[in-house]
DRENDO-1510 file (C-alpha; in Angstrom, 1 decimal, always signed):
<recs>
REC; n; res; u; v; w
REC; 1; UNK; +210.4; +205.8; +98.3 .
REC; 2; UNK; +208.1; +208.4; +99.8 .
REC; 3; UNK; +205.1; +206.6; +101.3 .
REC; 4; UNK; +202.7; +208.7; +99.7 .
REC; 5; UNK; +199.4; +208.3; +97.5 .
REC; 6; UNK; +198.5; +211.9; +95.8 .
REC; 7; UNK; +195.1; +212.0; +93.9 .
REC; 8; UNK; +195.7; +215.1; +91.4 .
REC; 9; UNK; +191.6; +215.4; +90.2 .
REC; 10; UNK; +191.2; +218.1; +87.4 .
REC; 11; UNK; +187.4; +219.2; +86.6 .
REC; 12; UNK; +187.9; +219.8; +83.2 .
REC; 13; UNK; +186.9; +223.6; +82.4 .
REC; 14; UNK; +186.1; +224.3; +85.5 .
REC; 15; UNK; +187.5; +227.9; +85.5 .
REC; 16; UNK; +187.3; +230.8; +87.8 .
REC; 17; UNK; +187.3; +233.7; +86.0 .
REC; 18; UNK; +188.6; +235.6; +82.8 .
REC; 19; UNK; +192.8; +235.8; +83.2 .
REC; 20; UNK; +194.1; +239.7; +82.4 .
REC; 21; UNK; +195.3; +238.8; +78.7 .
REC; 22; UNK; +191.4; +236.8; +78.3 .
REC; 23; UNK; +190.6; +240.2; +75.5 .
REC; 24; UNK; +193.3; +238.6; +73.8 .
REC; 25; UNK; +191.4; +235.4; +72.4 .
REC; 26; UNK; +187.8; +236.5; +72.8 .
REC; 27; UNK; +187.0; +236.1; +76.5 .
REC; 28; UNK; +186.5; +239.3; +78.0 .
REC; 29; UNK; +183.9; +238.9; +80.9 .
REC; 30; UNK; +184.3; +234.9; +81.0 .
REC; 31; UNK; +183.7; +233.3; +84.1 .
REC; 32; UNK; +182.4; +229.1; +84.7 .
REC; 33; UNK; +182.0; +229.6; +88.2 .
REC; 34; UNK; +180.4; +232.4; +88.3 .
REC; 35; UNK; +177.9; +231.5; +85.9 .
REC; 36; UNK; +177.0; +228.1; +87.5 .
REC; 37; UNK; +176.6; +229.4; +91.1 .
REC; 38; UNK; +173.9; +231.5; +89.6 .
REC; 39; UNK; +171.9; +228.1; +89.4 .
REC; 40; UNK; +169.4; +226.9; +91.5 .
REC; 41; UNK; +170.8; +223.8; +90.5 .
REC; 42; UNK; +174.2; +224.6; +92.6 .
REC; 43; UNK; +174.8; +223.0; +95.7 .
REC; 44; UNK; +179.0; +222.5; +96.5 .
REC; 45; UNK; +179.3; +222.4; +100.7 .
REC; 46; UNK; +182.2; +220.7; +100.3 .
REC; 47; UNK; +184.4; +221.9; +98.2 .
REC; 48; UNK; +183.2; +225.2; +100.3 .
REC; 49; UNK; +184.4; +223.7; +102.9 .
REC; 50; UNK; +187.7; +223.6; +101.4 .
REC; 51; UNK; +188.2; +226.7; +100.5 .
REC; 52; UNK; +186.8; +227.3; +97.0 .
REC; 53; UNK; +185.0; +231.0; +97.2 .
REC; 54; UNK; +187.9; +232.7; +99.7 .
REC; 55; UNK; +190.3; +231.6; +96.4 .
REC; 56; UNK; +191.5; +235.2; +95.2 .
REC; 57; UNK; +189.1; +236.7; +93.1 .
REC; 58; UNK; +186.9; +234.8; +93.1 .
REC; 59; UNK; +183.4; +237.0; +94.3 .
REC; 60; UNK; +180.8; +234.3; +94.1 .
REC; 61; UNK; +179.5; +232.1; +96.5 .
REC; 62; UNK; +180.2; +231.5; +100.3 .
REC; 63; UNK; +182.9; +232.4; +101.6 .
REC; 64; UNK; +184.4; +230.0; +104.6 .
REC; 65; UNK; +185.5; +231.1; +107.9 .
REC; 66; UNK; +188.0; +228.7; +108.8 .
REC; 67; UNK; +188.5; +226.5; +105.1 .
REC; 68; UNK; +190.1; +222.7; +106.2 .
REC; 69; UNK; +192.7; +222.9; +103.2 .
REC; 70; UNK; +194.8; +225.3; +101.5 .
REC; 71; UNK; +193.5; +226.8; +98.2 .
REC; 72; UNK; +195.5; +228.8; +95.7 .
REC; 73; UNK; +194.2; +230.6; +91.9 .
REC; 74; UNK; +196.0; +229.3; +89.3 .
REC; 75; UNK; +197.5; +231.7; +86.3 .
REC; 76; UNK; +198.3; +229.9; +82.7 .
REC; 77; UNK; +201.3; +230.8; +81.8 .
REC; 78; UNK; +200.8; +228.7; +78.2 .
REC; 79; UNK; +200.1; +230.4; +74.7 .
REC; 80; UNK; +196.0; +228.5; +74.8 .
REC; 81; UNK; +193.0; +227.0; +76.2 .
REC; 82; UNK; +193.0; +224.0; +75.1 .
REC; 83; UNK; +192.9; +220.2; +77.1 .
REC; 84; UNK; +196.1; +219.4; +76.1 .
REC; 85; UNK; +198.4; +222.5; +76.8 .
REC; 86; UNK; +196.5; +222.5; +79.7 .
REC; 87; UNK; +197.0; +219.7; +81.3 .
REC; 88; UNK; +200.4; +219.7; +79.8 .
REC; 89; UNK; +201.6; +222.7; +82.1 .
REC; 90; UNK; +199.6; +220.7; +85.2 .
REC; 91; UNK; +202.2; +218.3; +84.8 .
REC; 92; UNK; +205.3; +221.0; +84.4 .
REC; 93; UNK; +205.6; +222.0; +80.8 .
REC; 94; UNK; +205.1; +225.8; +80.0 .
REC; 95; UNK; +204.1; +226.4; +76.3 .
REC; 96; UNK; +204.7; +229.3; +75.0 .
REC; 97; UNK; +204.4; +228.7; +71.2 .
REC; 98; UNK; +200.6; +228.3; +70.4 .
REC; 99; UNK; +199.1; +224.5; +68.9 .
REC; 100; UNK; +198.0; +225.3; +65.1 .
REC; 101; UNK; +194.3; +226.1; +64.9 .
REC; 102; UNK; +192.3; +226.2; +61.8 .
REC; 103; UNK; +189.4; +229.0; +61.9 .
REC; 104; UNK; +188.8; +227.8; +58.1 .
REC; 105; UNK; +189.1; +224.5; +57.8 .
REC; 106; UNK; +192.3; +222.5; +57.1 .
REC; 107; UNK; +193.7; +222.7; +54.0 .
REC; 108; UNK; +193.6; +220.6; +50.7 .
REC; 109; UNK; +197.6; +219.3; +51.7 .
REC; 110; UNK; +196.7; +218.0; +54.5 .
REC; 111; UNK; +192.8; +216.6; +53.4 .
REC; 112; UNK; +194.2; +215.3; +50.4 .
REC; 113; UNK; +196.5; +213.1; +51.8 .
REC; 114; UNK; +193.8; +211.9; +54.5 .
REC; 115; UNK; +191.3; +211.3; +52.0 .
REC; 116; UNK; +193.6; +209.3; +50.1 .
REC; 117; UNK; +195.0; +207.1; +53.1 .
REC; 118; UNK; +191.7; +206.3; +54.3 .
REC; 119; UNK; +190.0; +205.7; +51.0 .
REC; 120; UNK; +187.1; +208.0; +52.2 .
REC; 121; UNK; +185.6; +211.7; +51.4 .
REC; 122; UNK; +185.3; +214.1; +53.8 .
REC; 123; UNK; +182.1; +216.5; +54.7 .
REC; 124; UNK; +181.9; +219.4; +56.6 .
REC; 125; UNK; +185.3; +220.9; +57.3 .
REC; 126; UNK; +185.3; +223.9; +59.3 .
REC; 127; UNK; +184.6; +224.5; +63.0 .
REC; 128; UNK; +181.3; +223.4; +64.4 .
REC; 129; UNK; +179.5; +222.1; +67.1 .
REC; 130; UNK; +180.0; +218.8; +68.1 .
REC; 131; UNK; +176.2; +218.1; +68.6 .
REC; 132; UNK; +175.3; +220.3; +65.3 .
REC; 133; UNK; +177.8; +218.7; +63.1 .
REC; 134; UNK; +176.1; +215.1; +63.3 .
REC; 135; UNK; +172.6; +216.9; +62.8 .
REC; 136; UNK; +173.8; +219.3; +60.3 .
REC; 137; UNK; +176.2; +216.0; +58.2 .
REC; 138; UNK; +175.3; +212.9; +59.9 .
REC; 139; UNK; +172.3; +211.7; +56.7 .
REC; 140; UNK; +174.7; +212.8; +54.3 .
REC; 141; UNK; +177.7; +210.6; +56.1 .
REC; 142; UNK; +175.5; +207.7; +56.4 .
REC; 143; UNK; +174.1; +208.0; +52.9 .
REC; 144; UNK; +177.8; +208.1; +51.2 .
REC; 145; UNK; +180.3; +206.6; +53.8 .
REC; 146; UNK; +182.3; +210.1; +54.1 .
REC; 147; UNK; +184.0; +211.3; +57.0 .
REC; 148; UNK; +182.5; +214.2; +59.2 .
REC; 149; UNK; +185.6; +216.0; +59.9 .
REC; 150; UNK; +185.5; +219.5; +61.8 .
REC; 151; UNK; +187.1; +221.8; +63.8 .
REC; 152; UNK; +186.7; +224.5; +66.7 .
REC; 153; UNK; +189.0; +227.1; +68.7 .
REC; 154; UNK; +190.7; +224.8; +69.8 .
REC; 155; UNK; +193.7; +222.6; +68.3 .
REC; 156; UNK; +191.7; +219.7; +67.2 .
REC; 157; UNK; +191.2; +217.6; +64.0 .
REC; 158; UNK; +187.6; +215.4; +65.0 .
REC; 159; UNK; +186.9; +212.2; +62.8 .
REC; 160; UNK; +182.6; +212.0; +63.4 .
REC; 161; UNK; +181.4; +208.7; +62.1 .
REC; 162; UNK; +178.3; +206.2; +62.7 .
REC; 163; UNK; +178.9; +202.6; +64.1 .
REC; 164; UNK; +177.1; +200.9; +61.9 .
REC; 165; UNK; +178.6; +202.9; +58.8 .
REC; 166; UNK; +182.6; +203.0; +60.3 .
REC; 167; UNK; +183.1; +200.5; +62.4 .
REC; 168; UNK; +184.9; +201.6; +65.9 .
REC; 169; UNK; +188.5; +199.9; +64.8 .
REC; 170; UNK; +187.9; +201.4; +61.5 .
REC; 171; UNK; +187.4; +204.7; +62.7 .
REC; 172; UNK; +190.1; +204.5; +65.0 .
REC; 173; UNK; +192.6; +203.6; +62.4 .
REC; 174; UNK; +191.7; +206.7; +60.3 .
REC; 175; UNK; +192.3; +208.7; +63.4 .
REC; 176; UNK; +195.3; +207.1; +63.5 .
REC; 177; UNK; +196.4; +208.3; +60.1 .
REC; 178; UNK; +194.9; +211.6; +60.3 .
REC; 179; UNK; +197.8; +211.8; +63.9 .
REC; 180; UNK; +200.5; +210.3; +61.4 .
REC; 181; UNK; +199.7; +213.3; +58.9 .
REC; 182; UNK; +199.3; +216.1; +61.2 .
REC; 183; UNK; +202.8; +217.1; +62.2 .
REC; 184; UNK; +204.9; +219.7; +62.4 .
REC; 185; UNK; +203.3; +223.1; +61.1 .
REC; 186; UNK; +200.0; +221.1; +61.2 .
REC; 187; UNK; +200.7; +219.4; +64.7 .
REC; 188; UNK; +197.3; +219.8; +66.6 .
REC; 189; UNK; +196.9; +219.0; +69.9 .
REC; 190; UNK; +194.3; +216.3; +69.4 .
REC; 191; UNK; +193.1; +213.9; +67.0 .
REC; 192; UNK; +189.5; +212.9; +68.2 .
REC; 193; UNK; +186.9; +210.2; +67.1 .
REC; 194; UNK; +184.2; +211.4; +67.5 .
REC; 195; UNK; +181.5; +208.5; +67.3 .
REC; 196; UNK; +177.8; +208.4; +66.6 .
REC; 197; UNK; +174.6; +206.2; +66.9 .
REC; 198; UNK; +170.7; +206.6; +65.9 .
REC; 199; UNK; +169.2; +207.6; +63.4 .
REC; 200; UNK; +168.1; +210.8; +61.9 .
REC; 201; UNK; +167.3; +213.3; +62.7 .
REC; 202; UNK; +168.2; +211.9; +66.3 .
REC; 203; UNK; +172.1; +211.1; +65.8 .
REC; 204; UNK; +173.7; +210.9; +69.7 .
REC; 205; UNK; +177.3; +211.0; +70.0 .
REC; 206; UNK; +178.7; +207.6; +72.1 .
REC; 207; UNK; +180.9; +207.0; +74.9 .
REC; 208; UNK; +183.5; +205.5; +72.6 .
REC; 209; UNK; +185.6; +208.1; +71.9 .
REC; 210; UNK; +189.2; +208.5; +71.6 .
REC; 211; UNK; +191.6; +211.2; +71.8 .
REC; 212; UNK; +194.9; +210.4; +69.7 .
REC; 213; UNK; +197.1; +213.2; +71.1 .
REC; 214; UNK; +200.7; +215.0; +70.2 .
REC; 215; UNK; +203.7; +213.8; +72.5 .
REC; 216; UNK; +204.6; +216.0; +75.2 .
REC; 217; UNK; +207.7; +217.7; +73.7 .
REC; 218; UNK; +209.3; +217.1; +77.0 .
REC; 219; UNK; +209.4; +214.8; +80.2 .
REC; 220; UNK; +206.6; +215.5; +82.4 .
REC; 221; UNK; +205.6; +214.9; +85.8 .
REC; 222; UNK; +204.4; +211.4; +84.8 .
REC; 223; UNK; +207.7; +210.9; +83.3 .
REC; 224; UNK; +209.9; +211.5; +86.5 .
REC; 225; UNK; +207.5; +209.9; +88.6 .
REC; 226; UNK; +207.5; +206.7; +86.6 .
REC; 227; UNK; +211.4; +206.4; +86.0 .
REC; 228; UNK; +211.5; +207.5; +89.7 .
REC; 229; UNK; +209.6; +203.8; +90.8 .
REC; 230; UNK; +206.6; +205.6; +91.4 .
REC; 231; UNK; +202.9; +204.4; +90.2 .
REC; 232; UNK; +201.4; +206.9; +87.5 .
REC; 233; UNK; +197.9; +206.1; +87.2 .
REC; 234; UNK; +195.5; +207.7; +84.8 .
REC; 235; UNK; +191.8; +208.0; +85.4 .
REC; 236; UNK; +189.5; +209.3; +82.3 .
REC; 237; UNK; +191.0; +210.9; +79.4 .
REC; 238; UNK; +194.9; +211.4; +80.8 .
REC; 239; UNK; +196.5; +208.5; +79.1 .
REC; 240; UNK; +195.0; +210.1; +75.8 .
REC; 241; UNK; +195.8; +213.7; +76.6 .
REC; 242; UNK; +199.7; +212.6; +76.9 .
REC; 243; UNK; +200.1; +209.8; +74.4 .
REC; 244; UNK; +200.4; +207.5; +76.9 .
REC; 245; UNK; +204.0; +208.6; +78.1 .
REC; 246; UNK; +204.6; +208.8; +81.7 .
REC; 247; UNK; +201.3; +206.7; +82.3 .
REC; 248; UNK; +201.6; +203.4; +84.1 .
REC; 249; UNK; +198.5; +202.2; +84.5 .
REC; 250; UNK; +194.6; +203.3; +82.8 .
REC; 251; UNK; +190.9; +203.3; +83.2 .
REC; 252; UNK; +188.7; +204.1; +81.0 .
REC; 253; UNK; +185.4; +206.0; +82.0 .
REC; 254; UNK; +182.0; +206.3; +80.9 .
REC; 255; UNK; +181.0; +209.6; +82.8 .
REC; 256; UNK; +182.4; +211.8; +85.8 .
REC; 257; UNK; +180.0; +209.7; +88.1 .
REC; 258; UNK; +181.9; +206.8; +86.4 .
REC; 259; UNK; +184.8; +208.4; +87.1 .
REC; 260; UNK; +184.7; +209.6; +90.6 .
REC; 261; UNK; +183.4; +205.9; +91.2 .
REC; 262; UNK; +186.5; +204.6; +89.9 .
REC; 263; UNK; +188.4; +207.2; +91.6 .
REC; 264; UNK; +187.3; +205.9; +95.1 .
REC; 265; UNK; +187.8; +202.4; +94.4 .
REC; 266; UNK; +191.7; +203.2; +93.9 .
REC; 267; UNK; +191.7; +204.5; +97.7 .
REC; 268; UNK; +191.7; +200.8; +98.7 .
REC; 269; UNK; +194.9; +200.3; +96.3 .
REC; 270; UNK; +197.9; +199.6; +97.9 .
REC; 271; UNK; +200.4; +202.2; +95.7 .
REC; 272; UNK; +202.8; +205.0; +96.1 .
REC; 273; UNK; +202.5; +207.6; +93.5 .
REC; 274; UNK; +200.1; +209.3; +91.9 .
REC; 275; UNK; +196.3; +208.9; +90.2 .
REC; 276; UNK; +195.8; +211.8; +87.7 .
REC; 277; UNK; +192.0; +212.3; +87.2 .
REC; 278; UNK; +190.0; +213.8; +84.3 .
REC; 279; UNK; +186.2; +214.9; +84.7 .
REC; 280; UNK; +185.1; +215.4; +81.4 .
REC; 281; UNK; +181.7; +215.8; +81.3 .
REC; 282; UNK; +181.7; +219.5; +82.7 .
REC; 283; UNK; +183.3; +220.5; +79.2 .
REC; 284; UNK; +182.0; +218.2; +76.6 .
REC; 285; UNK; +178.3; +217.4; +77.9 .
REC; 286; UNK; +177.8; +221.0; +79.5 .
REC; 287; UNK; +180.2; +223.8; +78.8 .
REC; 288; UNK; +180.4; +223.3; +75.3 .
REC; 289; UNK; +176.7; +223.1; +74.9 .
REC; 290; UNK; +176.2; +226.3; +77.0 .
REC; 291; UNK; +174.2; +224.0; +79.4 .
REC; 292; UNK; +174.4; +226.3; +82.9 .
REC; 293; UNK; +171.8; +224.1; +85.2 .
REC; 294; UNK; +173.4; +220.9; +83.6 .
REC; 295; UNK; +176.9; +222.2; +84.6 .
REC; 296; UNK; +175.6; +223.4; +88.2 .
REC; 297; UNK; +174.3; +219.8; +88.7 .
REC; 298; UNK; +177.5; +217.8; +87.4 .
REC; 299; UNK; +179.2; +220.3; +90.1 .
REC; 300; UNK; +176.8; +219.1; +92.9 .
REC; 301; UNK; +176.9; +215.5; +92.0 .
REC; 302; UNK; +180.4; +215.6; +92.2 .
REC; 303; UNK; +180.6; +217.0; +95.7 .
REC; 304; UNK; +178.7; +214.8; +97.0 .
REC; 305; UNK; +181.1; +212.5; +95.4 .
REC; 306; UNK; +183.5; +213.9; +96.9 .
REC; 307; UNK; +182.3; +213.6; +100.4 .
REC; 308; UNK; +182.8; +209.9; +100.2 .
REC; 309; UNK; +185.9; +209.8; +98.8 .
REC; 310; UNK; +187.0; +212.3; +101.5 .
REC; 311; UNK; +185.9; +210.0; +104.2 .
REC; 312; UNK; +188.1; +207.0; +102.5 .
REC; 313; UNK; +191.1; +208.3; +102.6 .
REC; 314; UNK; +193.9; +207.3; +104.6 .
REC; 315; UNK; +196.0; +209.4; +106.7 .
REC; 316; UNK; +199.0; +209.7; +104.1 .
REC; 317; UNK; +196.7; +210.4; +101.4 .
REC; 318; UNK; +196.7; +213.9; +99.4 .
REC; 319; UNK; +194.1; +215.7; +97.5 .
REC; 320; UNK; +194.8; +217.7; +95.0 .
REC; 321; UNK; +191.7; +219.7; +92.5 .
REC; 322; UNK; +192.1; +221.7; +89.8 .
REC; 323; UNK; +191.5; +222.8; +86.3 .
REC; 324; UNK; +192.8; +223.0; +82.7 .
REC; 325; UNK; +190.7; +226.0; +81.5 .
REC; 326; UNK; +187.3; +227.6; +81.5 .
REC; 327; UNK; +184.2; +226.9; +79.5 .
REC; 328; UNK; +182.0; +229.7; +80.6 .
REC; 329; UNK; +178.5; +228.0; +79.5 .
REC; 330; UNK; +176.8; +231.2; +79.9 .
REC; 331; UNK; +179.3; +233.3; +77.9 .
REC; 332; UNK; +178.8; +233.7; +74.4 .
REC; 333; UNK; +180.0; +230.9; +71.9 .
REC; 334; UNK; +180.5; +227.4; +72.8 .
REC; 335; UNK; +184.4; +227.2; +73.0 .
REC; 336; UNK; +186.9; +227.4; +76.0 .
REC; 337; UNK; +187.4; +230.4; +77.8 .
REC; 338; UNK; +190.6; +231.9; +79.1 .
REC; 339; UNK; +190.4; +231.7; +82.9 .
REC; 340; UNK; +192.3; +231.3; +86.4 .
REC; 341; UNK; +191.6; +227.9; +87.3 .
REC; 342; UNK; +191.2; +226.9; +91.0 .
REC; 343; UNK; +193.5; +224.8; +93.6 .
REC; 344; UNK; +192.4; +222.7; +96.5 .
REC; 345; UNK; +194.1; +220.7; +98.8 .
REC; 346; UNK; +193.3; +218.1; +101.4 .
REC; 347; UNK; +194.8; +216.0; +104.1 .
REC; 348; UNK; +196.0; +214.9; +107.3 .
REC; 349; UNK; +199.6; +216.4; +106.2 .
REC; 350; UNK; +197.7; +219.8; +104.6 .
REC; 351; UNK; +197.8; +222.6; +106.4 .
REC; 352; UNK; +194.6; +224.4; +106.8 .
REC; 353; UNK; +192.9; +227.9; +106.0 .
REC; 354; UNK; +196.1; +228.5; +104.1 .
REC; 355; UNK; +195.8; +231.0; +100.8 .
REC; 356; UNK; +198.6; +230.1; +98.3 .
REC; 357; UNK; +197.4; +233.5; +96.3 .
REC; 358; UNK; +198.0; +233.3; +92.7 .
REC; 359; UNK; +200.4; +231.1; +91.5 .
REC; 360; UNK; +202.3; +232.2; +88.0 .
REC; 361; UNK; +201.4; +228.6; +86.4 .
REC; 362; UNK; +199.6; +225.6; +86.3 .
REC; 363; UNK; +203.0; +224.1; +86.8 .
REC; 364; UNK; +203.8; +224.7; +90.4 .
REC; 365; UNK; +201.4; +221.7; +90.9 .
REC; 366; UNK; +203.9; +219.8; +89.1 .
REC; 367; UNK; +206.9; +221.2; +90.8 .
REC; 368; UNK; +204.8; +220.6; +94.2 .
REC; 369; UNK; +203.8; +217.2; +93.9 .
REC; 370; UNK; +207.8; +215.8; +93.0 .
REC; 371; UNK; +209.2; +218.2; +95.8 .
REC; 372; UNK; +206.6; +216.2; +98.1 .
REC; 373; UNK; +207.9; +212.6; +96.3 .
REC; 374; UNK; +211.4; +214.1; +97.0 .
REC; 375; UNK; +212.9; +214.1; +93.2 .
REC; 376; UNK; +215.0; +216.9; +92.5 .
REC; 377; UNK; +213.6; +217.5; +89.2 .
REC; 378; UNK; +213.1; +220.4; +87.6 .
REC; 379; UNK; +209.7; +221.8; +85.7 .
REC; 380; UNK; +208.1; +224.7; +84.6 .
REC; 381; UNK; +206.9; +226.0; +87.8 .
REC; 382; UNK; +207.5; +226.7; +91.6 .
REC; 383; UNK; +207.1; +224.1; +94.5 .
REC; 384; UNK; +204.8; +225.7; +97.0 .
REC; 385; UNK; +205.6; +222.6; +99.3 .
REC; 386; UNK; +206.5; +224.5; +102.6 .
REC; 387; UNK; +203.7; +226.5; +102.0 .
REC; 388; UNK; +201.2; +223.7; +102.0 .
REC; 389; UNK; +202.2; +221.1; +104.1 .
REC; 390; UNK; +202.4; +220.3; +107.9 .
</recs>
């Protein structure tokens, strides 16, 4: 066993710029970071410090003389922009065939059969905003008991229902049977409840919410790291985003400070392996809501996070950030954007002031991280291992 500890964080949506085919699915002129260094709000020293604005490309910001890690912008080589191809290709698996979308709602074959396994209607059907949907539907849903279900860009079938109307189990269940239905042809990505609270016309949306996600079609990273004797932990939304396979251990989290909280606390854990982070809130809370100065902040609030966990670790410990996607919140429209995605790295064993350029896919992370455990395992991508480390 390799006596390592690698902490893989990914800021969801925290892109770096529109990728050359981003005209393809709408996203000409996208860029995330971009538009939140623009903030006043925007503060990140540290990861500055590691290398963030001399990344390739990347024309905003400071740029570092001497960066303490090695930093690398990272092309998707995936047919999407979604969380779970995303994060899919993070952990080695390429997809070039693109999850089923559903620009006008799903259709009666696949409703019909929901409707009829849950014993509930439906409202709504077609893509929406998360935060409009329960304005637009939630009196109607709590007047009759029907399910709020809705769409967007992305590969998603979302289950919105109040707690005191659907019960958390009970909506859970019906997510449950809407993941059972949707398969093959109709195999989203993600099946999401989506619950609610408060009354109108001030419905919130709660932390209780629960991604029921399509296997991987393939091993991961998780996969050969686990069989491998290794400890796969999951911080945030990764147990969700991959089913649960490959995952050997899970917390739950109520926010990124939540996260990054709980992140830390795993630096006094005694393990060999890896803990696979998810910071949500940049998407859902900000990106998707076209909220700039709330995005700049979350940014900020992490790095200063991130100072402390820097200062915890120990001297075998690797740091590893990234991205799935973008979510430009000041481009137009409130979906995911087609973007680079950044790549930081920190340790003792790191090299520094090292440019990996720009990688061909979110998998060379994958392929990196088991050439560093030493498992001759093949993914998607390229080990930059020699590259990177002392």
């Amino acid at each position: 066993m390799v006596n390592k500890r690698i902490f893989l964080i990914v800021l969801d949506s925290y892109g770096i710029g529109e990728l050359p085919d981003a005209d393809k699915f709408g996203d000409k002129g996208c860029n995330t970071l971009r538009s939140i260094v623009k903030s006043k709000e925007y503060d990140t020293p540290k990861l500055e410090k590691l290398g963030l604005f001399n990344i390739d490309g990347v024309t905003n910001g400071k740029k570092e003389a001497s960066p303490v890690g090695t930093y690398g912008r990272m092309a998707e080589a995936s047919n999407g922009k979604d969380t779970t191809i995303g994060h899919w290709e993070i952990a080695g698996i390429v997809s070039e065939k693109p999850l089923p979308t559903y620009p006008d709602g799903f259709p009666e074959e696949i409703l019909g059969v929901f409707k009829k396994v849950t014993g509930r209607g439906v409202l709504c059907n077609k893509p929406y905003s998360g935060t409009d949907v329960i304005r637009d539907y939630g009196e109607q849903h709590v007047k009759t008991g029907d399910l709020i279900v809705y769409t967007s860009a992305d590969s998603v079938f979302q289950i919105a229902a109040h707690e005191d109307v659907v019960p958390i189990e009970t909506l859970y269940q019906c997510c449950e049977a809407a993941r059972e239905i949707l398969t093959d042809e109709h195999g989203v990505g993600r099946v999401i409840a989506r619950p609610l609270a408060g009354v109108s016309p001030d419905y919130k949306r709660t932390s209780n919410r629960h991604d029921f996600s399509l296997l991987p079609p393939r091993d991961t990273m998780l996969d050969i790291l686990k069989d491998a004797g290794y400890a796969t932990f999951g911080i945030g939304k990764i147990y969700d985003i991959f089913a649960g396979k490959g995952v050997s251990d899970t917390q739950r989290i109520k926010d990124n400070v939540d996260g990054m909280e709980k992140t830390i606390t795993m630096l006094d854990k005694n393990f060999q392996g890896i803990c696979f982070v998810n910071l949500v809130d940049f998407d859902m809370i900000y990106g998707h809501r076209n909220n700039v100065d709330g995005y700049a902040r979350a940014a900020t609030t992490f790095d200063r996070q991130l100072c402390t966990f820097i200062k915890q670790m120990k001297n075998d410990d690797i740091l590893m950030i990234t991205a799935d996607h973008g979510c430009d919140p000041g481009f137009p429209g409130t979906d995911h954007t087609r973007e680079y995605t950044p790549f930081l790295a920190y340790g003792r064993d790191i090299k520094e002031n090292i440019n990996l350029g720009t990688r061909n896919t979110f998998s060379d992370i994958a392929a990196t991280i088991l050439d560093i455990f030493q498992i001759d395992k093949k993914t998607d991508g390229t080990s930059f291992k020699e590259q990177m480390m002392q």
